[in-house]
TIRO-2110 file (N, C-alpha, C; in Angstrom, 1 decimal):
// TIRO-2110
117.7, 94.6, 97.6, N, 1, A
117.9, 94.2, 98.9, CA, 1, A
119.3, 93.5, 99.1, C, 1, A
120.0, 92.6, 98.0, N, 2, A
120.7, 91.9, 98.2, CA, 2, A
121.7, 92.6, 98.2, C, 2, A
121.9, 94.1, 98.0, N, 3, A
123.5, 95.0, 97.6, CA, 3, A
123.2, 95.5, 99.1, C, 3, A
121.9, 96.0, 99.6, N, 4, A
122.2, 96.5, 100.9, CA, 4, A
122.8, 95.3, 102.0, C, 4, A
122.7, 94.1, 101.7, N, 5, A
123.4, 93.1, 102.9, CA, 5, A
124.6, 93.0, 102.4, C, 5, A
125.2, 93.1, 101.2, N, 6, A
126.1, 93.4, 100.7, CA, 6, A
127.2, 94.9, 101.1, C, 6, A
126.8, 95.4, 101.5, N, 7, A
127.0, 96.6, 101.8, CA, 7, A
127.4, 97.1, 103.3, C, 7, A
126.4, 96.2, 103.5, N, 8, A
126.2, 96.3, 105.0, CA, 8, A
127.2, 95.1, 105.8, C, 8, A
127.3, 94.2, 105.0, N, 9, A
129.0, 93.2, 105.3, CA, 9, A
129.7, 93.4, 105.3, C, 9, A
129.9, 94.3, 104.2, N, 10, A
131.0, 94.6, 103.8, CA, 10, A
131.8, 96.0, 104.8, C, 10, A
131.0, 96.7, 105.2, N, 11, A
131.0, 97.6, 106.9, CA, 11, A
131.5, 96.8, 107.8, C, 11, A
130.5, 95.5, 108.1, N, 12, A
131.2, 94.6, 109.1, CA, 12, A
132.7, 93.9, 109.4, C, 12, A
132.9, 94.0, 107.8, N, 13, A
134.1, 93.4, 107.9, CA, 13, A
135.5, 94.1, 107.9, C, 13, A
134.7, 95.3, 107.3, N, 14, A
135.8, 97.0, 107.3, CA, 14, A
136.4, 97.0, 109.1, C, 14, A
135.1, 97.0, 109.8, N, 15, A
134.9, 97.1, 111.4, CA, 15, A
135.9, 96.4, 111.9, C, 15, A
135.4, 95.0, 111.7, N, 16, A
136.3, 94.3, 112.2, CA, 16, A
137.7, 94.1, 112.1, C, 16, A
137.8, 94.7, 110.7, N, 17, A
139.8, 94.8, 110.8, CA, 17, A
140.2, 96.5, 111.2, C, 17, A
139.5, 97.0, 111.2, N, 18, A
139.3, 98.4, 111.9, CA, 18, A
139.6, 98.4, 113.3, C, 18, A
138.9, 98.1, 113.7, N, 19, A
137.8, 98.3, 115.4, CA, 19, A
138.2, 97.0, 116.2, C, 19, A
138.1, 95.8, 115.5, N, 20, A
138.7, 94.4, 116.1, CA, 20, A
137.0, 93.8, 116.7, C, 20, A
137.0, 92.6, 116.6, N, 21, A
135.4, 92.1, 116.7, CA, 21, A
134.8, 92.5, 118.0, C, 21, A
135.5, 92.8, 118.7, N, 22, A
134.7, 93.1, 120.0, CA, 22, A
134.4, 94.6, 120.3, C, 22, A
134.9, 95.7, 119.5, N, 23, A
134.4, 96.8, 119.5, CA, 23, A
132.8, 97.4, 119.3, C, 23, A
132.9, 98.2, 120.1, N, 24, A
131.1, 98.6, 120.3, CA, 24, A
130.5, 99.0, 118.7, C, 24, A
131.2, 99.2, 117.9, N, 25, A
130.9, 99.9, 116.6, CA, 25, A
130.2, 98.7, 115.5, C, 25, A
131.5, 97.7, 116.0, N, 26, A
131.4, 96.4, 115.5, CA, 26, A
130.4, 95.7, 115.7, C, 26, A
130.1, 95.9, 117.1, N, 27, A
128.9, 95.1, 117.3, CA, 27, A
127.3, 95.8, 117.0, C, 27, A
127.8, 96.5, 117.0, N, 28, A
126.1, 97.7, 116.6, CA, 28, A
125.9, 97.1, 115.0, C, 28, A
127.2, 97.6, 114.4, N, 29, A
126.5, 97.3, 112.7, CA, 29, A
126.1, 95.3, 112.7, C, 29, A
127.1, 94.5, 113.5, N, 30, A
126.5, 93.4, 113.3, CA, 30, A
125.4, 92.9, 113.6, C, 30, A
124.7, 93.9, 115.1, N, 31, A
124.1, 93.8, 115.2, CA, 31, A
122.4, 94.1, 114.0, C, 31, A
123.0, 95.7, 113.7, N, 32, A
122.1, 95.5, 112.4, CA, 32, A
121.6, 95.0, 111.5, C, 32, A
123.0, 93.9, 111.0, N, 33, A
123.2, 93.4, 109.8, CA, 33, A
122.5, 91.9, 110.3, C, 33, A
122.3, 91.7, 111.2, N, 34, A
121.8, 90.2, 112.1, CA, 34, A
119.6, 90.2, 111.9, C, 34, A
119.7, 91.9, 112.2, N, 35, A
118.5, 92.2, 112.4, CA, 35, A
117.3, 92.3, 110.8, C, 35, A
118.3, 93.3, 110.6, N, 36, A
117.9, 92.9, 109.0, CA, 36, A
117.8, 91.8, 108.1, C, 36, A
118.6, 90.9, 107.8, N, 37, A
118.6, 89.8, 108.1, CA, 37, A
117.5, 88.9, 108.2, C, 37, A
117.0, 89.1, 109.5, N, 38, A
116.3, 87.9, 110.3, CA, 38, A
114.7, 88.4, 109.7, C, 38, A
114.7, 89.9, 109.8, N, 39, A
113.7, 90.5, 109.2, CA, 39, A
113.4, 90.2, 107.6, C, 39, A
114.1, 90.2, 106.7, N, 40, A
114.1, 89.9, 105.4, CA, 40, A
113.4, 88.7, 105.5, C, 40, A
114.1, 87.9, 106.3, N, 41, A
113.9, 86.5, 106.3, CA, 41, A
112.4, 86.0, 106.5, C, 41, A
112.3, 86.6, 107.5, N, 42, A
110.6, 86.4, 108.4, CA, 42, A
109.7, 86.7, 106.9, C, 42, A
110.0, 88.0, 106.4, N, 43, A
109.1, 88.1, 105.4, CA, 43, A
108.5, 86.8, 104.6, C, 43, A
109.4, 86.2, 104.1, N, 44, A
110.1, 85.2, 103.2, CA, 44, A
109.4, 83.7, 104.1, C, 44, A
109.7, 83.7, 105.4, N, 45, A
109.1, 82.5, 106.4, CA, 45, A
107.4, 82.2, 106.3, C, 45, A
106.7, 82.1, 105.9, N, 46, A
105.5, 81.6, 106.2, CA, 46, A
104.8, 80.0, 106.3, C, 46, A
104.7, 80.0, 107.2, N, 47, A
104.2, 78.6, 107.3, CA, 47, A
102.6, 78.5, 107.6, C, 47, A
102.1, 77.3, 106.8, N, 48, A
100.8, 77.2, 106.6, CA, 48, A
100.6, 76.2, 108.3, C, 48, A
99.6, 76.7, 109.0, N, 49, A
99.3, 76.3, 110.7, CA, 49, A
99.5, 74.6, 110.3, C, 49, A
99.3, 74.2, 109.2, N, 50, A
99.4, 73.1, 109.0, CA, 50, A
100.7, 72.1, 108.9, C, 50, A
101.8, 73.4, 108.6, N, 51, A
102.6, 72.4, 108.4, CA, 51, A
103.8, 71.8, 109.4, C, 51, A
104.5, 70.3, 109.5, N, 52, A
104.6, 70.2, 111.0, CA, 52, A
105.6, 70.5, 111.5, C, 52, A
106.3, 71.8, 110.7, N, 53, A
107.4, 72.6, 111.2, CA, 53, A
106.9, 73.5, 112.1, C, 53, A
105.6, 73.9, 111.4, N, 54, A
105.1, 75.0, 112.4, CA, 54, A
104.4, 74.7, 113.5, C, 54, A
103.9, 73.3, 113.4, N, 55, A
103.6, 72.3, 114.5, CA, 55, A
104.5, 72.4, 115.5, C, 55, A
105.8, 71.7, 115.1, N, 56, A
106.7, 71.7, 116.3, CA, 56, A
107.1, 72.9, 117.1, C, 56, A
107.3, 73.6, 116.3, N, 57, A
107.6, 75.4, 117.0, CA, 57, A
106.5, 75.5, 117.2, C, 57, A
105.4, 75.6, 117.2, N, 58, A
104.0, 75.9, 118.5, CA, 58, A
104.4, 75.0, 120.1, C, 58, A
104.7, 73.9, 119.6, N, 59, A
105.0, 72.6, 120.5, CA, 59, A
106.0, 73.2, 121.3, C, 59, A
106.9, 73.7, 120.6, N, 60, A
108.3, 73.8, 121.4, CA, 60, A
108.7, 75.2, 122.5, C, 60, A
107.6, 76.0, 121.7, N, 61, A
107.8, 77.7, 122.6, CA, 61, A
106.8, 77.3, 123.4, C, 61, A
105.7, 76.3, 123.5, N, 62, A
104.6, 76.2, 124.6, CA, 62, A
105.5, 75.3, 125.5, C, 62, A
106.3, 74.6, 125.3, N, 63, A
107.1, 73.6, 126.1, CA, 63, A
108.4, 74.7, 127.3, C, 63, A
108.8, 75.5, 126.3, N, 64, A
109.7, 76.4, 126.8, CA, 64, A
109.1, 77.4, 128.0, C, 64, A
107.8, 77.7, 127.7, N, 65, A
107.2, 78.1, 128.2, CA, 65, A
106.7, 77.6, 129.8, C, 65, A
106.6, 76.1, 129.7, N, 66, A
106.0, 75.4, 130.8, CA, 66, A
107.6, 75.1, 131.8, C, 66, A
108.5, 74.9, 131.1, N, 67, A
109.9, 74.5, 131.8, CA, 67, A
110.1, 75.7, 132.6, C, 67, A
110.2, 77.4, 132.3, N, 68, A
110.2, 78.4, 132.6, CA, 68, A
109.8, 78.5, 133.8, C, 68, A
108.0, 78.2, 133.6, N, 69, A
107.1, 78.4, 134.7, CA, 69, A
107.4, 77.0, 135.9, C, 69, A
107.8, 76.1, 135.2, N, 70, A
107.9, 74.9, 136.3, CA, 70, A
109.4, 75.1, 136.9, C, 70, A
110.1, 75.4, 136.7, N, 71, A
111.7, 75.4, 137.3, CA, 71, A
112.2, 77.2, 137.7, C, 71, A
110.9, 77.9, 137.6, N, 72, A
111.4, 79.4, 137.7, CA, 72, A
112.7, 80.1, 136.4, C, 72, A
113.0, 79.3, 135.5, N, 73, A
114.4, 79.5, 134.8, CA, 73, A
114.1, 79.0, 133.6, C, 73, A
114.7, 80.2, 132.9, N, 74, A
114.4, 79.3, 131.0, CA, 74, A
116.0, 78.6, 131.3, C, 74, A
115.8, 77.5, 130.5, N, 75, A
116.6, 76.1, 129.7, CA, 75, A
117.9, 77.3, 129.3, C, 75, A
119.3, 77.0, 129.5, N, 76, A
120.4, 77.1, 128.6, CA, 76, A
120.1, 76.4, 127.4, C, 76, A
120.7, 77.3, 126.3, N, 77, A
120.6, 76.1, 124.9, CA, 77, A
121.3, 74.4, 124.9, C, 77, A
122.2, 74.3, 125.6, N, 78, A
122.4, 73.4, 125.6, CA, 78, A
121.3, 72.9, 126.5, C, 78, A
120.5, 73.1, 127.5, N, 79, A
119.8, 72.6, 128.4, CA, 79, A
118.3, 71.9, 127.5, C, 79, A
118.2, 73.2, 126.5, N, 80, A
117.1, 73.0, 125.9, CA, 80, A
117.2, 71.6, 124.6, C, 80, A
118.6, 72.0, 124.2, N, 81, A
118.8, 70.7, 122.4, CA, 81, A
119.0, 69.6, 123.5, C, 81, A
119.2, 69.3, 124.8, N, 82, A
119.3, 67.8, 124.9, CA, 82, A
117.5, 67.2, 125.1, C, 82, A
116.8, 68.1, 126.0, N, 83, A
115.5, 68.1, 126.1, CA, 83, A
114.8, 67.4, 125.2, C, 83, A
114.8, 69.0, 124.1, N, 84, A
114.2, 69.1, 122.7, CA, 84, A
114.4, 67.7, 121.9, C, 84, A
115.6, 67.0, 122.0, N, 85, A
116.2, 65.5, 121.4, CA, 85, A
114.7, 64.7, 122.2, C, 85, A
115.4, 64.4, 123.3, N, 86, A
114.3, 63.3, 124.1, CA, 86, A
112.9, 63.6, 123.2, C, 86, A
112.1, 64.7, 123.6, N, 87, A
110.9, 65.1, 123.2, CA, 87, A
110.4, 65.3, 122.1, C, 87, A
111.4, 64.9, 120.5, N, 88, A
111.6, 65.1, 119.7, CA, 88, A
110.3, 67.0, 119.1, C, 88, A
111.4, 67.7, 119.8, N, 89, A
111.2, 69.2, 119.8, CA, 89, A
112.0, 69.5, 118.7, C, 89, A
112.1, 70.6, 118.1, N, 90, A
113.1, 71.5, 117.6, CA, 90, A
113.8, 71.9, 118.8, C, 90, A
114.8, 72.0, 117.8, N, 91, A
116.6, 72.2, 118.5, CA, 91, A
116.4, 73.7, 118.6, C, 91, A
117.3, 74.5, 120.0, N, 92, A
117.2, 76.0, 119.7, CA, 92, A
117.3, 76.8, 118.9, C, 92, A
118.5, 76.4, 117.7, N, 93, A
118.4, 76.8, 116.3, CA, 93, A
117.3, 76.7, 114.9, C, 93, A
116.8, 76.2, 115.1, N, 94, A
115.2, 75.5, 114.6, CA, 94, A
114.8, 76.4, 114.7, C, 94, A
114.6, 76.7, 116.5, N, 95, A
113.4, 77.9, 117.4, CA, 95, A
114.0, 79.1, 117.0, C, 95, A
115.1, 79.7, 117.0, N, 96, A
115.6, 80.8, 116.8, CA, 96, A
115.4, 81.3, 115.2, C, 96, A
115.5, 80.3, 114.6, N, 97, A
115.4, 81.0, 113.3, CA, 97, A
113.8, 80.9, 112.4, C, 97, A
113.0, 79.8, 113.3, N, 98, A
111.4, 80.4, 112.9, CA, 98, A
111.2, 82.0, 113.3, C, 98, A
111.3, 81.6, 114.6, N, 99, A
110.9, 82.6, 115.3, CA, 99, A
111.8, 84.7, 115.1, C, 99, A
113.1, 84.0, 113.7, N, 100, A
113.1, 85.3, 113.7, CA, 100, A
114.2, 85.9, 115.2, C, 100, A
114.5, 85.3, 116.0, N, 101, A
114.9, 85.6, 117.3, CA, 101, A
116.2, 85.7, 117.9, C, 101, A
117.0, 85.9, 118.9, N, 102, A
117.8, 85.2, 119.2, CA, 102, A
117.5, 84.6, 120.3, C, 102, A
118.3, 83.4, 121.6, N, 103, A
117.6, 82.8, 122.2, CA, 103, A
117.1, 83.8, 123.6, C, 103, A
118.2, 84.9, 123.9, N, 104, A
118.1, 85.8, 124.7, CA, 104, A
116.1, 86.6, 124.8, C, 104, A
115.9, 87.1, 123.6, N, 105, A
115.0, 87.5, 123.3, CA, 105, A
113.7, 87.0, 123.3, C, 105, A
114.1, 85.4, 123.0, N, 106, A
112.8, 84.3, 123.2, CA, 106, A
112.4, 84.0, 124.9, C, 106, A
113.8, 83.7, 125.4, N, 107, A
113.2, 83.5, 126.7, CA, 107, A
112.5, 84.8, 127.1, C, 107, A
113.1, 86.5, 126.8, N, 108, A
112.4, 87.6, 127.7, CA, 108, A
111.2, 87.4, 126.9, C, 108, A
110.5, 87.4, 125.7, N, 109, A
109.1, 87.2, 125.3, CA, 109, A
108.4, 86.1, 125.5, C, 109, A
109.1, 85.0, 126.3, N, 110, A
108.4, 84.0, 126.9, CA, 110, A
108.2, 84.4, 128.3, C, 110, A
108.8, 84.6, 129.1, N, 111, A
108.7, 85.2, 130.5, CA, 111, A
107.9, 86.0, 130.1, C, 111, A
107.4, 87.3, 129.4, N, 112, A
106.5, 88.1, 129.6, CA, 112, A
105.3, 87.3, 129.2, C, 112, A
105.1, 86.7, 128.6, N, 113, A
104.1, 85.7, 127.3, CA, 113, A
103.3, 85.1, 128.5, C, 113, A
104.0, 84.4, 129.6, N, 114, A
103.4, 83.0, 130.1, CA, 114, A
103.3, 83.5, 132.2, C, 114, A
END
């Protein structure tokens, strides 16, 4: 697995002195290489219901969840890490990377979710 991320960066980075970072080409394989990734990773992620990482990410997508339904609007990340501070939540990067996600994707699977 580790020569195909290897491989697959190594594309990314061909791309980008190729194509320039904003190129559609560029963003497809990053996008891949982001996906894969996150996927590898999840594998790798398990948390026991007990433990209170996985506590707080229940806590924190049920909280995202109610701000959504209470204000019609998911949180900007910034809207969310100052929140998340007070409430001592996970930070959006916390949420994004249990969850495997980016934050885009969290809010549409929270809006459909709730």
């Amino acid at each position: 697995m580790l020569f195909y991320f290897q491989r697959l960066r190594d594309r990314l980075y061909k791309s980008i002195r190729k194509n320039g970072i904003n190129s559609e080409i560029t963003k497809k394989i990053s996008k891949r290489f982001d996906e894969t990734l996150n996927l590898y990773y999840k594998k790798e992620r398990q948390y026991n219901k007990d433990n209170i990482i996985y506590v707080k990410y229940i806590e924190s997508i049920n909280e995202l969840g109610k701000i959504n339904k209470l204000f019609s609007k998911f949180p900007s990340i910034e809207e969310w890490n100052k929140y998340a501070k007070e409430k001592e939540l996970l930070s959006s990067e916390s949420v994004k990377y249990i969850s495997g996600s980016n934050w885009h994707y969290l809010r549409n699977r929270i809006k459909i979710e709730k």
